[in-house]
N, C-alpha and C positions, 0 to 999 in steps of 0.2 A: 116372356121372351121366347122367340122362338130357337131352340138347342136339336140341332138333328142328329144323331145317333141311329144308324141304318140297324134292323133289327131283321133278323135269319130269319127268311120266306118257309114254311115245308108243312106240309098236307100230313096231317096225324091223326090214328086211329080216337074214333070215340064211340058213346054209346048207340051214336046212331049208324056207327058207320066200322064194323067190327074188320073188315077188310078192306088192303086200299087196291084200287082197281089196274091195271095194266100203266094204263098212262098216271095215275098219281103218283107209280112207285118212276118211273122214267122222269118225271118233274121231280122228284125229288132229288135225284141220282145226278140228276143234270145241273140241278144247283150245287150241290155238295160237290160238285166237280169243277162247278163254276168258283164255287167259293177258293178251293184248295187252291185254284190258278191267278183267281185275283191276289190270294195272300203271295202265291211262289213273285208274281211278277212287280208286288208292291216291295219284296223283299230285296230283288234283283236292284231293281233303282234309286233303293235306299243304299246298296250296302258299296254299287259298283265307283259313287263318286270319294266312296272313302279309300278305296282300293288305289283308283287313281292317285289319291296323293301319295297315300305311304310310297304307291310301288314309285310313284316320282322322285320321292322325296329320300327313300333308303334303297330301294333295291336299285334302281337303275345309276344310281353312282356308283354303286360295287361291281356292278357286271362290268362295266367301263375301266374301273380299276383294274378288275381281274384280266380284262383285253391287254390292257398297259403293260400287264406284268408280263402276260404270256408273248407279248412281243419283244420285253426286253429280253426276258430267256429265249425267244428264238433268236437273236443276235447275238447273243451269249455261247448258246449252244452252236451259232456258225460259225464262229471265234474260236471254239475249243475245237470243230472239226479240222481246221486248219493248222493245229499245231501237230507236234512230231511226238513219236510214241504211240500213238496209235494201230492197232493191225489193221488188216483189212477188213476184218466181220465185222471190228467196234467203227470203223467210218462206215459200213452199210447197214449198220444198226442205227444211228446217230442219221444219216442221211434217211431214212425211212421215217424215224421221228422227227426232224427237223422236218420234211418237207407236209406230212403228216400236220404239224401244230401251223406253218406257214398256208397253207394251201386254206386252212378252214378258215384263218384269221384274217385272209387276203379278201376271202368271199367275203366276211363281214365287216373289212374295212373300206376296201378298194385302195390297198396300199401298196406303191409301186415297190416300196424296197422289199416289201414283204415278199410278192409277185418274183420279182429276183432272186431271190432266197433260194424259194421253192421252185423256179426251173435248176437254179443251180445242184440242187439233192436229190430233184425229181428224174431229172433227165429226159423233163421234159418243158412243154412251153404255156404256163398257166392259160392264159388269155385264147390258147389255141383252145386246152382243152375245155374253154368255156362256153368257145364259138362252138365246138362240134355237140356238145351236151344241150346248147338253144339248137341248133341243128336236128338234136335228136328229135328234144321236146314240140318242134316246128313240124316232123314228118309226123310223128304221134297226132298232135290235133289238128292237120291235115288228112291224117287219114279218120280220124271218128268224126270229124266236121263235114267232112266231104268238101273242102272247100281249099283254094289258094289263099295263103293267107302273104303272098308275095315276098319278096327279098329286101324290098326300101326302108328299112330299118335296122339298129343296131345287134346285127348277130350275136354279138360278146355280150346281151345284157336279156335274162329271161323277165324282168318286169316289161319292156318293149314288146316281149313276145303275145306275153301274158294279157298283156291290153287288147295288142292287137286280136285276140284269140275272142278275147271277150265281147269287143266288138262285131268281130264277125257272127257269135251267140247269139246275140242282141237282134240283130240284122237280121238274122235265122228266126228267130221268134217269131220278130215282127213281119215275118214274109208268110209266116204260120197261123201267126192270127188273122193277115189279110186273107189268107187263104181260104182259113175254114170260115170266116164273115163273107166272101163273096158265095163259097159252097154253102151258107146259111140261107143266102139270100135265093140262090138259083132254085134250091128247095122250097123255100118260099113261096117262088113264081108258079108252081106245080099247082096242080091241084090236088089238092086235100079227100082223103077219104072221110067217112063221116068217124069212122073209130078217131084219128088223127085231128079232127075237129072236136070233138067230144071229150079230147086228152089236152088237148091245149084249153078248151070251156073251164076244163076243170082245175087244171094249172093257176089261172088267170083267177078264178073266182078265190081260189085257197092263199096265192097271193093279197088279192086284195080284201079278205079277211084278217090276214096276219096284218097286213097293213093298220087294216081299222081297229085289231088291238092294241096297238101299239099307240096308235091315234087315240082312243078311247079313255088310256092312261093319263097321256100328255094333257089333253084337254081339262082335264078335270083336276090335276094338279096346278097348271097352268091356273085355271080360273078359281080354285084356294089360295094362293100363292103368290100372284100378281104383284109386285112391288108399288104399282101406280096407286093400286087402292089401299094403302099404308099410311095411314096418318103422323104415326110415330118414325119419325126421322132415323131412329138407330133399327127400328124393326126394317124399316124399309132399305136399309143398309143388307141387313141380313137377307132381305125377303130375295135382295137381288144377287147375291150370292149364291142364295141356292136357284134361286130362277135360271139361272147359266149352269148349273148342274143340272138341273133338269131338260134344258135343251139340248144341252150335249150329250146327254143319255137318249133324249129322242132322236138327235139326226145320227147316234151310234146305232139306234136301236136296243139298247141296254134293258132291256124289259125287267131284267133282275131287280137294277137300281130301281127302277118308277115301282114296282111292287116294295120294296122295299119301303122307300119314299110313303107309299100309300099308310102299310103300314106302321109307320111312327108318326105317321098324323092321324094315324086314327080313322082314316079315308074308309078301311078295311079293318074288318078284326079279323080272328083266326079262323071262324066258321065262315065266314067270305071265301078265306082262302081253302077252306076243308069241302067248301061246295062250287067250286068250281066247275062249271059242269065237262064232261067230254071232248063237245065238240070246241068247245075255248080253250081247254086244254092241249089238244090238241095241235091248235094253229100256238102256244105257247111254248109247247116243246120245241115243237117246232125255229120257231126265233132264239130258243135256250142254245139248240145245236148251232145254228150259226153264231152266237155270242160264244158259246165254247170256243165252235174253231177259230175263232179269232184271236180270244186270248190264247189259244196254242199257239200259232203262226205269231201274234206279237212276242213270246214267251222265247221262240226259236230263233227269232232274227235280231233278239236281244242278246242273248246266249250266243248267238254267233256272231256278231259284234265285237261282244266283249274277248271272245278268242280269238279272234281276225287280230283284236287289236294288238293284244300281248303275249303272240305269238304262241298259242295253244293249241294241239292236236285239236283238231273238230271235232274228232272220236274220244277225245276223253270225255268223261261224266261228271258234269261241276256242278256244285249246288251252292247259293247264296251264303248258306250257312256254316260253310266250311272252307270258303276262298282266300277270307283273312288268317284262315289259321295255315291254309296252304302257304299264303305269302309270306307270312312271319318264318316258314322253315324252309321257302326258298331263301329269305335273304340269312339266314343261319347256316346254310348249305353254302352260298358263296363265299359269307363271311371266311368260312370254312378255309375252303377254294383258294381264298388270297392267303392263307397263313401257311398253305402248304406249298402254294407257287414259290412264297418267299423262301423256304426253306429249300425247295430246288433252286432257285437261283444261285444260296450261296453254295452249294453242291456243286453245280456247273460251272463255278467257275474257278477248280478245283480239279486238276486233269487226273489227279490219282484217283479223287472220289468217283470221277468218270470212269473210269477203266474199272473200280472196283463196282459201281451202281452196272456197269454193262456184262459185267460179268455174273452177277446178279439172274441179270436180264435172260440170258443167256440157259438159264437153270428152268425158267419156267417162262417158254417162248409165247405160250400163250394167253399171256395173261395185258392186258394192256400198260404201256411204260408209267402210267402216272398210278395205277392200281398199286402198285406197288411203295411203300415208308422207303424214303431214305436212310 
């Protein structure tokens, strides 16, 4: 029966061959690089759909909770601002934190009584100062854009902006690309020196070599491998399973995989691979470095995915292997979070313990309000 198990491609010293040459050691380097990337990216996709659920399933009911709380304390705390007994530094202490906890929770809600709250402590008017912050961010990527990005949308909301910005990007690209394809083409119409002819000869020829190993692989896999000439029903099950891994290594270009391939059928042994000559080599590294950057570039826009989605610096540094254990002490941290809101709550609603938490406050002004134990 046929059992495929991809077996590590790499050019190794032997008696014939006491040193490896420039490009063997590059073929080797290039797979071990290929390899370390196939594992990061096979790790990535294994580990992000399990991420998804917990974070579904435990953390994002707790953040929600902890929102709940922080909003019932700021009506709490605008409850107690309004009562009698207070001086004037504990209502502009209190009014700096209230509008402080209202003003961020308003962004994240879009709640009008919240919105209310926080003009009433800010002294000033949320929603203005939303407009004038899309405002800002409008004249910023107008001026790096170089472009109008007009006024017929919602100024109070920077996702509208943000679109809009992106589309004008887009736009921009695409006026860049026609650009340099029409300046490709005018060049074109020139005439050619013979240097400029003899570089493009050479281009073309190295091209379509790299092509034909690629080709060279596929073929000869392809026609061991065929499922049509399988007589046995279950082999021929298998044969066509890997028949579609092998096409989609060839229209990827995956050269690794098909050597690979080759290798655990026996196609190649090891002295195949240790005589490899130069110039095959060559056009091989060749294909290795675009298969590399590819898996970089898939590796990247994975990674940045996954932090688009749940709300992660882009600059932070995350690895597969350390995500669940980040998650499990982000939702410890909130857990956290909700058992010390609860315990401001019943503080706040407690006008001495106010006066006395403010006065507190008062002793070490720089320290942030919730940094500090009731």
């Amino acid at each position: 029966m046929l059992n495929i198990q991809t077996k590590t491609i790499s050019i190794v010293i032997g008696q014939d061959q006491p040193h490896l040459s420039k490009e063997q050691k590059a073929f080797n380097t290039l797979i071990k690089q290929i390899d370390a990337k196939r594992v990061r990216l096979a790790a990535w996709r294994e580990i992000i759909p399990s991420y998804q659920r917990k974070y579904a399933k435990e953390l994002a009911p707790l953040v929600k909770s902890s929102q709940d709380i922080e909003i019932e304390l700021v009506h709490c705390l605008d409850r107690t601002s309004d009562q009698k007994g207070l001086t004037s530094t504990e209502r502009r202490m209190l009014d700096d934190l209230i509008s402080e906890l209202a003003g961020r929770l308003a962004a994240e809600r879009d709640d009008a009584d919240l919105k209310s709250i926080y003009n009433k402590h800010s002294g000033s008017d949320f929603d203005a100062e939303e407009t004038a912050a899309v405002e800002g961010m409008k004249f910023m990527f107008e001026d790096v854009l170089g472009v109008d990005l007009g006024d017929d949308f919602d100024m109070s909301s920077p996702e509208e902006l943000l679109k809009r910005a992106q589309a004008q990007m887009l736009e921009q690209q695409t006026q860049h690309q026609a650009d340099r394809q029409a300046q490709e083409e005018r060049r074109a119409k020139r005439k050619k020196t013979a240097k400029q002819i003899a570089k493009e000869s050479q281009q073309l020829a190295e091209e379509q070599q790299t092509s034909q190993s690629i080709r060279e692989l596929y073929r000869k896999l392809a026609s061991a491998l065929h499922p049509d000439r399988e007589p046995d029903p279950q082999e021929r099950d298998r044969k066509t399973v890997l028949m579609q891994r092998i096409n989609q290594a060839y229209d990827k270009k995956n050269l690794l995989l098909l050597l690979e391939l080759q290798l655990e059928l026996e196609h190649i042994d090891q002295a195949t691979i240790n005589n490899i000559t130069a110039g095959r080599l060559k056009h091989y590294n060749k294909i290795l470095k675009e298969q590399l950057n590819e898996l970089e570039h898939e590796i990247f826009h994975t990674e940045d995915m996954f932090k688009t989605q749940f709300g992660i610096s882009p600059f932070t540094q995350l690895s597969p292997s350390t995500i669940m254990r980040n998650l499990a002490a982000d939702i410890v941290g909130v857990q956290h979070t909700i058992r010390e809101l609860k315990d401001d709550l019943l503080v706040f609603q407690d006008i001495k313990k106010v006066k006395a938490w403010l006065k507190n406050m008062r002793r070490r002004p720089k320290m942030d309000y919730f940094d500090t134990p009731f």
